[in-house]
PDB file of N, H, CA, C and O in Angstrom:
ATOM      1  N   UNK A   1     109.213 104.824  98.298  1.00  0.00           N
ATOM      2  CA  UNK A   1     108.788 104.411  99.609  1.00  0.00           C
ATOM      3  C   UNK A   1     108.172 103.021  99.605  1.00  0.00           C
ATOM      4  O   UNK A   1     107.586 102.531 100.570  1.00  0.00           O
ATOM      5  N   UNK A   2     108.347 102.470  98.503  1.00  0.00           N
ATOM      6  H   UNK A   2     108.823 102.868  97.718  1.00  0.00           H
ATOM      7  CA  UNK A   2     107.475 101.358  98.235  1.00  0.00           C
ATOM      8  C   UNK A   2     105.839 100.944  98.678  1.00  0.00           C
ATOM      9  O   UNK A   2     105.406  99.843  99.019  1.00  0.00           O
ATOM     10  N   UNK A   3     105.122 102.245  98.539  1.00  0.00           N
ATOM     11  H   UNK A   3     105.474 103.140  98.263  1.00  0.00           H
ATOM     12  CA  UNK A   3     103.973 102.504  98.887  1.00  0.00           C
ATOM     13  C   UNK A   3     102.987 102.733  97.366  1.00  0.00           C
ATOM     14  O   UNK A   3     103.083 103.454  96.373  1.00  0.00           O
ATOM     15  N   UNK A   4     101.899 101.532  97.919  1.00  0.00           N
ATOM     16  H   UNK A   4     101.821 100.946  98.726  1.00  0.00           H
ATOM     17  CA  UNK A   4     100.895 101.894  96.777  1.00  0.00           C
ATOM     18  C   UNK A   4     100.236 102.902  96.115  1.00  0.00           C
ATOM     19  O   UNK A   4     100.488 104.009  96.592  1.00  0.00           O
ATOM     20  N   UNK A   5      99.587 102.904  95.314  1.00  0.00           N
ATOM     21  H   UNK A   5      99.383 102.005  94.927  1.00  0.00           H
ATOM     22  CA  UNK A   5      98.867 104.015  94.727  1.00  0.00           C
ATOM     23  C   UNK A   5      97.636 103.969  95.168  1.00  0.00           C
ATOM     24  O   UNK A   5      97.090 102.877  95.012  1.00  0.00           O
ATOM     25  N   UNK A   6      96.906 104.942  95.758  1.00  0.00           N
ATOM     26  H   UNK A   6      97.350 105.829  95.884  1.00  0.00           H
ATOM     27  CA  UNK A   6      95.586 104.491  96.339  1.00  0.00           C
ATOM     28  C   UNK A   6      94.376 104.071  95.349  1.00  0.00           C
ATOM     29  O   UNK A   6      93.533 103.219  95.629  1.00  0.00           O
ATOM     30  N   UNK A   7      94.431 104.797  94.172  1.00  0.00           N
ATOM     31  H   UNK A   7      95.117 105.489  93.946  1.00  0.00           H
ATOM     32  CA  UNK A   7      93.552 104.382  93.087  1.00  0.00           C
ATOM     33  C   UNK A   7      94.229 104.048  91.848  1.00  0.00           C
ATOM     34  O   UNK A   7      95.283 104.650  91.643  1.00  0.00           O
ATOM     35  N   UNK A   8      93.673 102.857  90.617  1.00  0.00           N
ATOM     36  H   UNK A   8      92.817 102.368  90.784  1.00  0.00           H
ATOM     37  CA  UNK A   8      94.511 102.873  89.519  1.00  0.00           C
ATOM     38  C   UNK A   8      94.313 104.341  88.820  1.00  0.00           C
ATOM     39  O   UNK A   8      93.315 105.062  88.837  1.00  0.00           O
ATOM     40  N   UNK A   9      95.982 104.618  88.009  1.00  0.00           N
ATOM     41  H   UNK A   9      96.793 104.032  87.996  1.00  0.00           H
ATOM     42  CA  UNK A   9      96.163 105.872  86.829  1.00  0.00           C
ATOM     43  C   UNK A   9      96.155 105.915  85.625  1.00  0.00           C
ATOM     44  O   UNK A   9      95.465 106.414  84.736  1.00  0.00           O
ATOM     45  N   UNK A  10      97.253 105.160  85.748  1.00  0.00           N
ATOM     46  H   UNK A  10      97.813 104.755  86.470  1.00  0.00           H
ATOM     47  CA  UNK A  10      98.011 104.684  84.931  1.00  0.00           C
ATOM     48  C   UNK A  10      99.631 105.181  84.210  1.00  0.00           C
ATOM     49  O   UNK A  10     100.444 104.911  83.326  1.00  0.00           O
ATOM     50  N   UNK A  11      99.274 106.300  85.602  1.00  0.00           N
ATOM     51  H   UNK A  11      98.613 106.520  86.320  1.00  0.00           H
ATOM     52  CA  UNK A  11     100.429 107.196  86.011  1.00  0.00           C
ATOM     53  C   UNK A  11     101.722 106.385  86.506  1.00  0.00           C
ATOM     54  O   UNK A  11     101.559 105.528  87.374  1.00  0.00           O
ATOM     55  N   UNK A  12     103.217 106.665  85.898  1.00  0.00           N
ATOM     56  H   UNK A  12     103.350 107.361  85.193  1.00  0.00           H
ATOM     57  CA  UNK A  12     104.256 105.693  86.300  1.00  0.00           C
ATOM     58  C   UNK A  12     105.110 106.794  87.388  1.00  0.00           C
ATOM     59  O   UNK A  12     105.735 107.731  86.891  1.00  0.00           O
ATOM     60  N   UNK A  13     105.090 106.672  88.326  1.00  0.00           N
ATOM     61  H   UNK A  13     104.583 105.911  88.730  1.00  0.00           H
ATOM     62  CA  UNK A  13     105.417 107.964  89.170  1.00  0.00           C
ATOM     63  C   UNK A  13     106.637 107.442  90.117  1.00  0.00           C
ATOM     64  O   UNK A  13     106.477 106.539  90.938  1.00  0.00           O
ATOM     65  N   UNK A  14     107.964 108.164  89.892  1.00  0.00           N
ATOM     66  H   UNK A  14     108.094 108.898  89.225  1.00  0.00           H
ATOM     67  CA  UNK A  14     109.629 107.436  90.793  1.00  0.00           C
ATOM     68  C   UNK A  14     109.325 108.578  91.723  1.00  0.00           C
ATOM     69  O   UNK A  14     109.224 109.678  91.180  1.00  0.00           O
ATOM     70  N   UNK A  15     109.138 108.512  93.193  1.00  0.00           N
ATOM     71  H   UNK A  15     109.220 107.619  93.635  1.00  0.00           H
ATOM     72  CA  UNK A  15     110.077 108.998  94.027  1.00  0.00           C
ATOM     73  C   UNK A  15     111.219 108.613  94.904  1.00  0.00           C
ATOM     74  O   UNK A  15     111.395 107.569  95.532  1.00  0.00           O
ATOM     75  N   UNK A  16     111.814 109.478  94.828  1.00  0.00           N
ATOM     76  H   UNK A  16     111.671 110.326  94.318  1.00  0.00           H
ATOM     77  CA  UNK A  16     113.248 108.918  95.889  1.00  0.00           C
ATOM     78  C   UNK A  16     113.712 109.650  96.909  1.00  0.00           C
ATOM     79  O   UNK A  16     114.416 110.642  96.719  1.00  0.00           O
ATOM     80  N   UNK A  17     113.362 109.229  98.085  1.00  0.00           N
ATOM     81  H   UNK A  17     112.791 108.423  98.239  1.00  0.00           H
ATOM     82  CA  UNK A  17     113.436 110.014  99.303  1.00  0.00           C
ATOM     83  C   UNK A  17     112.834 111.862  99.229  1.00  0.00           C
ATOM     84  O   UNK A  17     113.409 112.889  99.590  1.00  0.00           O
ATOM     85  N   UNK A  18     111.324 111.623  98.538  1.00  0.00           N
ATOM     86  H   UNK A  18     110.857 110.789  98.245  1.00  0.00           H
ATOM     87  CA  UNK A  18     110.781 112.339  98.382  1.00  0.00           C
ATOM     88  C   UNK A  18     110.418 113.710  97.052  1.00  0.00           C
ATOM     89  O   UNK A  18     109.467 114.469  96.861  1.00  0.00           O
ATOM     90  N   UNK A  19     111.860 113.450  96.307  1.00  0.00           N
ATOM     91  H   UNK A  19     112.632 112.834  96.462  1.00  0.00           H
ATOM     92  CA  UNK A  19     112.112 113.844  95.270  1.00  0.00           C
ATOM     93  C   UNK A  19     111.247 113.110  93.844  1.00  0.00           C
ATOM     94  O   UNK A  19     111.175 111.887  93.716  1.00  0.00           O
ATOM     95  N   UNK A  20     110.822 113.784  93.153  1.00  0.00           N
ATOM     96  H   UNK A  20     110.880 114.777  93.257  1.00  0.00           H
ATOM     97  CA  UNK A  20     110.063 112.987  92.270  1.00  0.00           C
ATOM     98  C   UNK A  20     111.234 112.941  90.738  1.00  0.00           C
ATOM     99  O   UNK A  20     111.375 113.862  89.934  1.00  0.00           O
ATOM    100  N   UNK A  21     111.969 111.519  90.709  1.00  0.00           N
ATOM    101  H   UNK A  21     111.854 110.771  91.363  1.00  0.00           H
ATOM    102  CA  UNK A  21     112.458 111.273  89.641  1.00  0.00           C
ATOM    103  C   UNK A  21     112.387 111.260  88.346  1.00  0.00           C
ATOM    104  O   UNK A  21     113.133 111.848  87.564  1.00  0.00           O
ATOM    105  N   UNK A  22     111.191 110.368  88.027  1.00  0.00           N
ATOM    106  H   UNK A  22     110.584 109.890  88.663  1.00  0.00           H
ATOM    107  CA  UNK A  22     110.222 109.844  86.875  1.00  0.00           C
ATOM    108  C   UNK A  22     109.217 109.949  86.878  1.00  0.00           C
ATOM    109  O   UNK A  22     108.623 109.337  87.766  1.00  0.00           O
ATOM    110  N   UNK A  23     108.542 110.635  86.071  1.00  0.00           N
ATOM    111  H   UNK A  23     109.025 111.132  85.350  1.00  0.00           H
ATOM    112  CA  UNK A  23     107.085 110.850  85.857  1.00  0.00           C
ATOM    113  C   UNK A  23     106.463 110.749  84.568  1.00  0.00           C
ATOM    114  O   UNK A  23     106.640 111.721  83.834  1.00  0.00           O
ATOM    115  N   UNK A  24     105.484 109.397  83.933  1.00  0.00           N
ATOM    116  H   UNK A  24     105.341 108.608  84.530  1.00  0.00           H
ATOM    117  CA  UNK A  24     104.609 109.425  82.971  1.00  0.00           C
ATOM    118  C   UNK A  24     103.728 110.353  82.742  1.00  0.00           C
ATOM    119  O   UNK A  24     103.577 110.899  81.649  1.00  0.00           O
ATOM    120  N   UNK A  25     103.112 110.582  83.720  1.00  0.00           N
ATOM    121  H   UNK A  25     103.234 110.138  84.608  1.00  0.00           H
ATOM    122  CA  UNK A  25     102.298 111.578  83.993  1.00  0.00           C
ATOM    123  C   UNK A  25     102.990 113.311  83.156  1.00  0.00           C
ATOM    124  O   UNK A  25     102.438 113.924  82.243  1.00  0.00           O
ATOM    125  N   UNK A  26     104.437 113.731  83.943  1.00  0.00           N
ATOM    126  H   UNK A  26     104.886 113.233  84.685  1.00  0.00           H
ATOM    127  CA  UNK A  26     104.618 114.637  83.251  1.00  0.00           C
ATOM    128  C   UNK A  26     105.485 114.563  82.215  1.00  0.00           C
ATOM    129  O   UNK A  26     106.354 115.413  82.018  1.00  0.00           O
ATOM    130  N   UNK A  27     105.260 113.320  81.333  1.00  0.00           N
ATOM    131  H   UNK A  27     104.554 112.630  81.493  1.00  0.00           H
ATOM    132  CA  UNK A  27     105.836 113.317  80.181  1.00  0.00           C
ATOM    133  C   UNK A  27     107.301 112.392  79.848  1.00  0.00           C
ATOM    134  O   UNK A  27     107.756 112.586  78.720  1.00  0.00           O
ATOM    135  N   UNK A  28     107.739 111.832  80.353  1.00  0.00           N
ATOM    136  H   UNK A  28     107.370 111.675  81.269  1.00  0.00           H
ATOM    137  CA  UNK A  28     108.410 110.775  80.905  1.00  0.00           C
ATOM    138  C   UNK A  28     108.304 109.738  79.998  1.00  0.00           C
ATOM    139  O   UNK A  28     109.231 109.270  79.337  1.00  0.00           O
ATOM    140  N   UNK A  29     107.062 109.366  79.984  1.00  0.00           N
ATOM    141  H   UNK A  29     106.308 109.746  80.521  1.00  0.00           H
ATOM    142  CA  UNK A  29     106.967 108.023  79.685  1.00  0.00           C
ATOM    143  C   UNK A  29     107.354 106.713  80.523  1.00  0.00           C
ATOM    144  O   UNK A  29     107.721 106.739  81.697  1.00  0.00           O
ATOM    145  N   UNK A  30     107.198 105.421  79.638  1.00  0.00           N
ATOM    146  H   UNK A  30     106.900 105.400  78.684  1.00  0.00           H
ATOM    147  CA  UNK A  30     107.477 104.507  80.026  1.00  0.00           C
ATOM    148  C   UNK A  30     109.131 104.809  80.321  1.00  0.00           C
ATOM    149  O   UNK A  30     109.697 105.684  79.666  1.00  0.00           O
ATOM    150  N   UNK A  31     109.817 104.072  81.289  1.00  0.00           N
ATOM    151  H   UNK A  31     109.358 103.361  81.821  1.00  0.00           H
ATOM    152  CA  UNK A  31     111.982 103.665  81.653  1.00  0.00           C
ATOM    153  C   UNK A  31     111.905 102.297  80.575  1.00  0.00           C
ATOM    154  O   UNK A  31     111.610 101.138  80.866  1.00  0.00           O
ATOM    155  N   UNK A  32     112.180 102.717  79.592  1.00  0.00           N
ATOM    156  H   UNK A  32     112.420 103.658  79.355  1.00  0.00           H
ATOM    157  CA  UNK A  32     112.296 101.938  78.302  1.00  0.00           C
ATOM    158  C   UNK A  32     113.283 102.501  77.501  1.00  0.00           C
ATOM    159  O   UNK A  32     113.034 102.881  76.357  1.00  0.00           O
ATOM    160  N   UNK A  33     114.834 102.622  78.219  1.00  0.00           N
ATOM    161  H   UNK A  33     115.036 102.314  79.149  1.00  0.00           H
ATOM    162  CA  UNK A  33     115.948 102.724  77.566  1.00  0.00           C
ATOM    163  C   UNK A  33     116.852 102.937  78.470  1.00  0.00           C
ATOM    164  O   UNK A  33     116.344 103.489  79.446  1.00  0.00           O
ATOM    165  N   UNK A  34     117.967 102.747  78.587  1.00  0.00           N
ATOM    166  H   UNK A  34     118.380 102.298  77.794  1.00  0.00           H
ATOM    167  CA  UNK A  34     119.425 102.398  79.177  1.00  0.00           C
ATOM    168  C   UNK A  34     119.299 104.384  79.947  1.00  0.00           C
ATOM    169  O   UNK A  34     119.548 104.584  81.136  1.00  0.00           O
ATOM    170  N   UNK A  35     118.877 105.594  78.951  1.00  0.00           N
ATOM    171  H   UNK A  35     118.674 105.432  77.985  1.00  0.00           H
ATOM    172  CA  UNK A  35     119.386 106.974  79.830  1.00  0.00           C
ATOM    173  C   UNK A  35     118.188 106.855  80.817  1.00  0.00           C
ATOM    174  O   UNK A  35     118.509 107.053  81.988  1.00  0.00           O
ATOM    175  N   UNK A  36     117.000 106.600  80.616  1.00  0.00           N
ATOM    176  H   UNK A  36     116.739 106.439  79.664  1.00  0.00           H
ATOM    177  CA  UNK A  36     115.756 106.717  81.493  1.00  0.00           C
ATOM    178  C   UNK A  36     116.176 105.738  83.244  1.00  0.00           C
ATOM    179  O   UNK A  36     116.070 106.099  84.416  1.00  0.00           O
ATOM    180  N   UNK A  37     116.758 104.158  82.463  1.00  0.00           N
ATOM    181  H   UNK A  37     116.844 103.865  81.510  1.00  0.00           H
ATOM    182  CA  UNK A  37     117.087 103.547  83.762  1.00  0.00           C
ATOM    183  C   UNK A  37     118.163 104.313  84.689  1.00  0.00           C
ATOM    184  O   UNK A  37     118.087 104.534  85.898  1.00  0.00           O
ATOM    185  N   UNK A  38     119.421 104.735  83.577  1.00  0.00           N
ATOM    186  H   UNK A  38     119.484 104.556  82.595  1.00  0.00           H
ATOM    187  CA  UNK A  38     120.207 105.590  84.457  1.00  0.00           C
ATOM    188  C   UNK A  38     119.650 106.535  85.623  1.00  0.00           C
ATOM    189  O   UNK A  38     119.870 106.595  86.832  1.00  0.00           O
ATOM    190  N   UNK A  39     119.085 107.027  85.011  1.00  0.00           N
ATOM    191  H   UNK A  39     118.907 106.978  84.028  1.00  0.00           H
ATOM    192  CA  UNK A  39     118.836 108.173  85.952  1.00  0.00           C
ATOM    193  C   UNK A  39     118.202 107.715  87.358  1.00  0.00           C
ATOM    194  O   UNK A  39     118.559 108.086  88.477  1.00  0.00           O
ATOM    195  N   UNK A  40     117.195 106.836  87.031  1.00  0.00           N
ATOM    196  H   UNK A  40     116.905 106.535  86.122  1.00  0.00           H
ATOM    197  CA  UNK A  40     116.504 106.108  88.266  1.00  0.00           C
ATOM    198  C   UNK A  40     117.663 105.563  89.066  1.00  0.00           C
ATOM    199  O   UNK A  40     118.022 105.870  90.203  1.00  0.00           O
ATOM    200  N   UNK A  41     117.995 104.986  88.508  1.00  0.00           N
ATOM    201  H   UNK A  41     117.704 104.737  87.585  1.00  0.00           H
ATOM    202  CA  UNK A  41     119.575 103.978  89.636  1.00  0.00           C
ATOM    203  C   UNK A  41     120.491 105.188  90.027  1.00  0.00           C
ATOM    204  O   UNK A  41     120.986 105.070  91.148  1.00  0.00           O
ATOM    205  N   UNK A  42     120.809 106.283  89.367  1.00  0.00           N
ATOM    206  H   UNK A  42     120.407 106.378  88.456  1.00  0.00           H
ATOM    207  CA  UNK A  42     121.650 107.499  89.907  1.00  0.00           C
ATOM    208  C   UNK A  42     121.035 108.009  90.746  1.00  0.00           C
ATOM    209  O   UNK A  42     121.899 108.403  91.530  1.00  0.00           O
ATOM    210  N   UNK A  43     119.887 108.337  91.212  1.00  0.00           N
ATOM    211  H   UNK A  43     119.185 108.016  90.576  1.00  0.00           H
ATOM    212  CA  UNK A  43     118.787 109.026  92.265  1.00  0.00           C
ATOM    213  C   UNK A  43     119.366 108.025  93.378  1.00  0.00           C
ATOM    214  O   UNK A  43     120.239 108.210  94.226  1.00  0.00           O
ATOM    215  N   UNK A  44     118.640 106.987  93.107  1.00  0.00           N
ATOM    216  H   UNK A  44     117.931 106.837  92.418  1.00  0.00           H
ATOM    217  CA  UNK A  44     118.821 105.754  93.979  1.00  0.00           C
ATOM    218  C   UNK A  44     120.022 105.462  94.897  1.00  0.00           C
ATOM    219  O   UNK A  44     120.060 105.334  96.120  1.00  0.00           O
ATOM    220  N   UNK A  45     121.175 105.378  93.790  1.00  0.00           N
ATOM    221  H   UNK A  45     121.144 105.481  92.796  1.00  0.00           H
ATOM    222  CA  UNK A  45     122.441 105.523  94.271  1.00  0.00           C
ATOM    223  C   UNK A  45     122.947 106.695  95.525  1.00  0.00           C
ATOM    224  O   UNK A  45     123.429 106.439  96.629  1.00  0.00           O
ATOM    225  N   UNK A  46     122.614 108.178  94.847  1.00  0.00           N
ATOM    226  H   UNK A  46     122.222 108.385  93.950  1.00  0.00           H
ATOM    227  CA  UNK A  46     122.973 109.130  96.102  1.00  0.00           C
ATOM    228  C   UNK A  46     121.782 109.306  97.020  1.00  0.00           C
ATOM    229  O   UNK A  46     121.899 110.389  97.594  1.00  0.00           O
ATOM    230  N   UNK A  47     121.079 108.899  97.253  1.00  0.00           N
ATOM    231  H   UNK A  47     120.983 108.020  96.787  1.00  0.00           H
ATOM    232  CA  UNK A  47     120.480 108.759  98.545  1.00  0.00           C
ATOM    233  C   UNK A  47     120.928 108.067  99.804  1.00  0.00           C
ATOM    234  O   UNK A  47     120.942 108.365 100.998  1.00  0.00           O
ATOM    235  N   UNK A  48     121.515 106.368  98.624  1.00  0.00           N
ATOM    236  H   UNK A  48     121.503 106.125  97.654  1.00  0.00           H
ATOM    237  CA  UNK A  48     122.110 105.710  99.510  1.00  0.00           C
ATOM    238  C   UNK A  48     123.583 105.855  99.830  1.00  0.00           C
ATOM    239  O   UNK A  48     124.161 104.990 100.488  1.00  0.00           O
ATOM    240  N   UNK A  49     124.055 106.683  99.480  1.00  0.00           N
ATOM    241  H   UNK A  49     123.585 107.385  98.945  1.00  0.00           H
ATOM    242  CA  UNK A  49     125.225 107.072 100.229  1.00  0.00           C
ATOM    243  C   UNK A  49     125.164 107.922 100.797  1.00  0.00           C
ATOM    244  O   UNK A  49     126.256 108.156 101.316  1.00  0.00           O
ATOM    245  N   UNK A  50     124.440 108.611 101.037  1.00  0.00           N
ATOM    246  H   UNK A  50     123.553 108.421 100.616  1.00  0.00           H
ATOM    247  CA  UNK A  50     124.217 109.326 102.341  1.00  0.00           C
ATOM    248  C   UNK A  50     124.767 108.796 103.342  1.00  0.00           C
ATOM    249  O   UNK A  50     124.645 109.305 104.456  1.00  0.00           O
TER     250      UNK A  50
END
């Protein structure tokens, strides 16, 4: 939603049209490799073809 975080976490948190993609928080980690980016840009992708 491109909406801030109200306080710092340090939590890395993807949602995409409400769906939560990526999460540091639950273990995730840093998108620091080619399958992690995939997945973000594949979320991304079918939303927008809707």
């Amino acid at each position: 939603t491109g909406e801030s975080t109200p306080s710092t976490s340090g939590w890395f948190e993807v949602e995409v049209n409400g769906k939560l993609v990526h999460s540091k928080k639950e273990g995730s980690g840093f998108v620091d490799n080619e399958q992690k980016m995939a997945a973000l840009v594949d979320a991304i992708d079918k939303v927008l073809r809707k």
